[in-house]
N, C-alpha and C positions, 0 to 999 in steps of 0.2 A: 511839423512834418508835412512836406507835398506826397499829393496821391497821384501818380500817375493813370495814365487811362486803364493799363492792364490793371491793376487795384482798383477802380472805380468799377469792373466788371466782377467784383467777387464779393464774397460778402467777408466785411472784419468784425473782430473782439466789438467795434467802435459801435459797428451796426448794431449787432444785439442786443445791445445793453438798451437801451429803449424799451426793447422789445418783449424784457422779460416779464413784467405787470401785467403785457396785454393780453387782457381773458385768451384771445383769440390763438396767444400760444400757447398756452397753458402746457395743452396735452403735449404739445412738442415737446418741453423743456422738460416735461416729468418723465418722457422716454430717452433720455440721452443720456448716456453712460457716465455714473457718476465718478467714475475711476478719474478720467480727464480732471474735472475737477476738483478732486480731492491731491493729484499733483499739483495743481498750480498750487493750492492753497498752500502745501508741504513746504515751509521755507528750509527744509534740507535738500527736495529737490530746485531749489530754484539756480541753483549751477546747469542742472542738467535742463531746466525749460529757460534760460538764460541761450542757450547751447542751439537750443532747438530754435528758440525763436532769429538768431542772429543768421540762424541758416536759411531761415524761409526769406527772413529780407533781403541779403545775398542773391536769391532766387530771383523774385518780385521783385524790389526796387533796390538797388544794390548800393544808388548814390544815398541812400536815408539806412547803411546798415549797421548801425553803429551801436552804440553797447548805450548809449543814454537815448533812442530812440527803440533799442526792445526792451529796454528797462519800463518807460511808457506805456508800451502795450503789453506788458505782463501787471502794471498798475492796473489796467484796463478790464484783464483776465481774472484776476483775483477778485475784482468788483463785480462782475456777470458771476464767476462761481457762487462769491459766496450769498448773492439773491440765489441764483438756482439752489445752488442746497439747501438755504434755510425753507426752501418749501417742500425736500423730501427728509421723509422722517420715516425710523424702522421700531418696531414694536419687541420689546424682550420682559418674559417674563422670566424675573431671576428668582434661583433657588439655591442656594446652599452660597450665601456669600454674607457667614458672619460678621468676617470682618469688613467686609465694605459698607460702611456708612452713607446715612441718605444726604449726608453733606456735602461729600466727595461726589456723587451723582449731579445735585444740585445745582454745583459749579458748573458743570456740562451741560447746563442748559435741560438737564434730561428731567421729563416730567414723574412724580412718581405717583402710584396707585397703592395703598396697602391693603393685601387680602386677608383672610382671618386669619391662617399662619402667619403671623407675627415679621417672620422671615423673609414671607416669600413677599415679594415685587411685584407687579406691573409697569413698566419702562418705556415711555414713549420718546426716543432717541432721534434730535437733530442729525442727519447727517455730516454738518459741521462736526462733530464731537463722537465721532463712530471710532475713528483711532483712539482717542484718548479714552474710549470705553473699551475698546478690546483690551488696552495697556491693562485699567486696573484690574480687570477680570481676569487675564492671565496673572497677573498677581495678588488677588487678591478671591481668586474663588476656590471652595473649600475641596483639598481633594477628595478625588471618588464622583464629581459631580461636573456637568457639563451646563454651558449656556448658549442658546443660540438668538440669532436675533433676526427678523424676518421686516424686508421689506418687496413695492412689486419685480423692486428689478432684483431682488437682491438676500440670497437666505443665507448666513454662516453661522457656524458651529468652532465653538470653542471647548473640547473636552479636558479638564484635569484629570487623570489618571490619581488609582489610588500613592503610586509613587510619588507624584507631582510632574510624572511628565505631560507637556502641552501639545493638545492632537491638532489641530485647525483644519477645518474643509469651507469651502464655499460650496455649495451645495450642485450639483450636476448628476444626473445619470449614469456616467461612468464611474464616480465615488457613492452612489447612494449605497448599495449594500455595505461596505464600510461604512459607514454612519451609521447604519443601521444595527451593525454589529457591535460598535460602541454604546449604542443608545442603548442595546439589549444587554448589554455587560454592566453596564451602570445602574438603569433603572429597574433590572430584571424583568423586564418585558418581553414575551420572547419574539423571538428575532420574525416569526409570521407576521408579527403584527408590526413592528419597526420597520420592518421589509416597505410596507406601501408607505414610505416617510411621510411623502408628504399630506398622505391622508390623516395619516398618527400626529403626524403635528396639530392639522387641521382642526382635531379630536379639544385643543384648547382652545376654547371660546375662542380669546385674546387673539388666537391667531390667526382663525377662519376667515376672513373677511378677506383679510392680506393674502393667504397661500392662494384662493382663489385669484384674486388678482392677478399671483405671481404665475397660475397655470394659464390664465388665458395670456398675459405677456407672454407668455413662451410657448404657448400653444402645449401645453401638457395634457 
């Protein structure tokens, strides 16, 4: 593939990828929105960043824009993702998931911790493997009881309902009182103290360290 000049002025997939090891970016690549990369990695999305990428070379260099030249640098993209995500990881402490076995977790790379209830988890979760951890918890957590999993860019909440229906939030300001009222209905907590979420979250060990983190990322 030739680079032309307007491409030699920008930075590519190509560029980065070097660049991910070096101490001196560290802090960069740990604040950049993992969503990005958890599409490229998605091989259901790869029509739609297939789509995306054909477009941008169209744009930039239009005589290199061909479907075995963004196939290349979606190669490329997938290799920078998956260094960046395996260096962010989120923290879940699970409760009420008899049937999910430490085996099924294991596969996912996810670390486990067990506390004196037998039950309950400490989870230290690859970003690689955050989808296929919400899969089994949506299937596999007991109703009546919710899991959330907290990292610094990144806090959600997965509630089963005693019915079995599935709530999801990503965590924000304009859903905290909702969360908050789920969190009171489930754990009977009352809703004063769920209300300051993410101080009530903070309130477990396991997750003080990260929610702090995640207020000063956001300035909370």
């Amino acid at each position: 593939m030739t680079i032309n000049n307007k491409q030699a002025k920008s930075i590519t997939w190509q560029d980065i990828e070097p660049l991910i090891l070096d101490d001196k970016y560290k802090e960069f690549f740990k604040n950049l929105d993992t969503k990005t990369f958890e599409l490229v990695l998605d091989e259901n999305s790869r029509p739609k960043v297939l789509e995306s990428v054909l477009k941008m070379l169209s744009e930039r260099d239009p005589e290199n824009a061909t479907q075995e030249d963004a196939n290349e640098i979606i190669e490329v993209m997938q290799r920078v993702a998956t260094k960046i995500m395996n260096n962010t990881v989120y923290r879940s402490f699970l409760m009420g998931a008899s049937q999910l076995a430490d085996e099924e977790l294991l596969k996912l790379d996810i670390k486990i911790e067990h506390c004196n209830d037998p039950e309950d988890r400490k989870l230290i979760i690859p970003a690689k493997s955050i989808e296929d951890y919400k899969n089994l918890i949506r299937n596999k957590l007991d109703s009546g009881f919710w899991n959330d999993f907290v990292g610094e860019d990144l806090i959600y909440f997965i509630f089963k309902m005693p019915d079995g229906e599935i709530i999801e939030f990503i965590y924000d300001e304009e859903d905290r009182l909702k969360i908050a009222e789920l969190c009171s209905q489930l754990n009977h907590d009352p809703i004063e103290k769920t209300s300051d979420l993410l101080n009530y979250m903070a309130g477990n060990e396991f997750y003080t360290e990260e929610v702090e983190k995640y207020k000063i990322k956001h300035k909370l």
